[in-house]
C-alpha positions, -999 to +999 in steps of 0.1 A: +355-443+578+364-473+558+342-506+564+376-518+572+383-494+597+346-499+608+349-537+612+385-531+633+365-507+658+336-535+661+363-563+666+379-538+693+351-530+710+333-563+708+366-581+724+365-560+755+326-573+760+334-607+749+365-610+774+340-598+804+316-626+794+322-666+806+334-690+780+303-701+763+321-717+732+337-754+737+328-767+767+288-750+766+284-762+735+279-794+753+251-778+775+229-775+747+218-810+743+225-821+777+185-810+789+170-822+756+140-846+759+119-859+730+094-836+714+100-811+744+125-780+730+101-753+749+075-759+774+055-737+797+034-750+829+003-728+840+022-698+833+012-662+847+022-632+845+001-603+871+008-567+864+000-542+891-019-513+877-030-480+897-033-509+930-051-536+909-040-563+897-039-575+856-035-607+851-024-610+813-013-646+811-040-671+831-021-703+831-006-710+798+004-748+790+020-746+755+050-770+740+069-772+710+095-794+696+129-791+674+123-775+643+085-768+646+076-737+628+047-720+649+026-693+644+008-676+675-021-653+668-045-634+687-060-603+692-039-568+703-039-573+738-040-607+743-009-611+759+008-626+730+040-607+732+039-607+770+042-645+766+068-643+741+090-613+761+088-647+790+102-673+772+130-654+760+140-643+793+132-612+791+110-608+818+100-628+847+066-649+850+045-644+881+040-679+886+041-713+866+075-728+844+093-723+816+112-750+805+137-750+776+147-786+769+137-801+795+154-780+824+139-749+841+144-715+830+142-705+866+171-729+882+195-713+851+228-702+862+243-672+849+267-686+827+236-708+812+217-674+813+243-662+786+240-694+768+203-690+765+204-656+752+234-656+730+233-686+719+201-710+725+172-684+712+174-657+684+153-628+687+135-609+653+117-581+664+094-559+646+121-530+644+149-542+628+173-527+657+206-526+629+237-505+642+231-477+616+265-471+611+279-506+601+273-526+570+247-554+564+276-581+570+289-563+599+257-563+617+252-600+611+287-607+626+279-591+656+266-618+679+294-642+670+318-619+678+301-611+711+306-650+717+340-651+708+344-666+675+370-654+650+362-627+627+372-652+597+344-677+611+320-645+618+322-635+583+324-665+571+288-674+581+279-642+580+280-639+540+263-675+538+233-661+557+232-635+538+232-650+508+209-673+524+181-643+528+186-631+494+211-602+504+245-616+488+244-582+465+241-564+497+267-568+521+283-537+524+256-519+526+243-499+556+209-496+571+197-465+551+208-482+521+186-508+523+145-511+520+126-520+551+123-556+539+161-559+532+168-548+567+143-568+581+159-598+562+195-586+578+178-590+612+164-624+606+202-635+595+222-617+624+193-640+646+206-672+631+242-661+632+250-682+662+229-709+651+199-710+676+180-733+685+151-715+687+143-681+669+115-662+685+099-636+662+077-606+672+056-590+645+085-594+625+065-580+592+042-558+614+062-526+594+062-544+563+042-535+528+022-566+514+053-575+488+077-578+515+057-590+534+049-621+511+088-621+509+093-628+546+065-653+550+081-674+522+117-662+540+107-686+574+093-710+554+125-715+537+149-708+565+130-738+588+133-764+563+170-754+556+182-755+589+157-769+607+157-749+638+126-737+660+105-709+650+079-693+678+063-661+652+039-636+675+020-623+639-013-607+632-004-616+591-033-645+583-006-651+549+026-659+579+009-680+600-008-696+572+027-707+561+035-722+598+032-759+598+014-753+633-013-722+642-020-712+681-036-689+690-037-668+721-072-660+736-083-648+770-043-652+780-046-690+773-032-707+742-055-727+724-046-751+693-062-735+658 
């Protein structure tokens, strides 16, 4: 199939979810600032998470306070086990804390309505995980243009963006190419644009060069680095890489489940 014909199905396919989902485009565009307070784009209040194991109870995160602001570029390290992706998989809404708050600027994750649910997923936060999770059958570009064509932008815009993140990450020579065409860093590089393709606020990044071989890896650090100062969005980056978090601008580190400054 032609990536023409490839991009027509996705457009299909994607416009039947789309038309399920509320209108998240013009008037919750407005939402986004409307909860913003100074220095406060994420914030967390004694937050636990308690998971029941064989009748006991393990309580991963203790009481977490932790905030960052707009266009911080944090690092969070710890030991395996520490609960640092437990805290991560919270703030991103995809789980639900025991106790304690999230807040995401300013307003509680936990009195979000559905509609601002969607916002917060699909819009408000980009997730990098440490598999790249690419649809194996479409190209580099096509993958990218996925989430803005969940959200309802026009496939002109969608591509449009799409090739300038691309570019962006070093991948302009590498559009139409698919998954198994590409090295682990290049798709790893895809993911990290199709994250920013809706133009986040904050991008939340687990292990995101946990699969990576030192070059790449080097390539990816330098990749964030780049990426925050050029569009100044939020970076939260779960890493066990000394080299990545040594190119934050601000090192956590999760010990004990409590976060502690470096």
């Amino acid at each position: 199939m032609s990536a023409e014909n490839r991009m027509n199905d996705m457009v299909d396919s994607v416009d039947d979810i789309a038309a399920k989902q509320p209108d998240l485009t013009s008037s919750s565009q407005g939402e986004r600032t409307s909860y913003l307070e100074p220095h406060a784009l994420l914030e967390t209040r004694d937050l636990r998470r308690v998971f029941s194991e064989t009748g006991e109870q393990l309580e991963i995160l203790k009481g977490v306070n932790f905030s960052m602001g707009a266009g911080e570029l944090v690092a969070l390290t710890g030991s395996s086990g520490s609960g640092k992706s437990t805290f991560l998989n919270l703030v991103g809404m995809l789980d639900t804390p025991s106790s304690g708050e999230i807040l995401f600027k300013g307003k509680p994750l936990s009195k979000f309505n559905d509609s601002e649910r969607d916002l917060y997923h699909r819009v408000q936060v980009g997730f990098v995980f440490q598999f790249h999770h690419l649809l194996s059958e479409f190209t580099a570009l096509e993958n990218v243009c996925v989430p803005g064509r969940v959200l309802g932008t026009s496939e002109h815009e969608c591509r449009e963006r799409a090739e300038m993140l691309l570019e962006t990450v070093g991948l302009k020579d590498r559009m139409k190419h698919l998954p198994r065409e590409m090295s682990g860093g290049e798709r790893q590089r895809v993911a990290i644009a199709r994250a920013l393709m809706n133009n986040p606020d904050l991008v939340l990044a687990d292990e995101p060069s946990g699969n990576l071989d030192e070059a790449n890896s080097d390539l990816l650090n330098q990749l964030f680095w780049d990426l925050n100062q050029k569009f100044n969005q939020a970076f939260l980056i779960v890493t066990h890489d000394e080299k990545l978090a040594s190119f934050a601008k601000r090192r956590v580190v999760m010990h004990k489940g409590l976060i502690q400054e470096a």
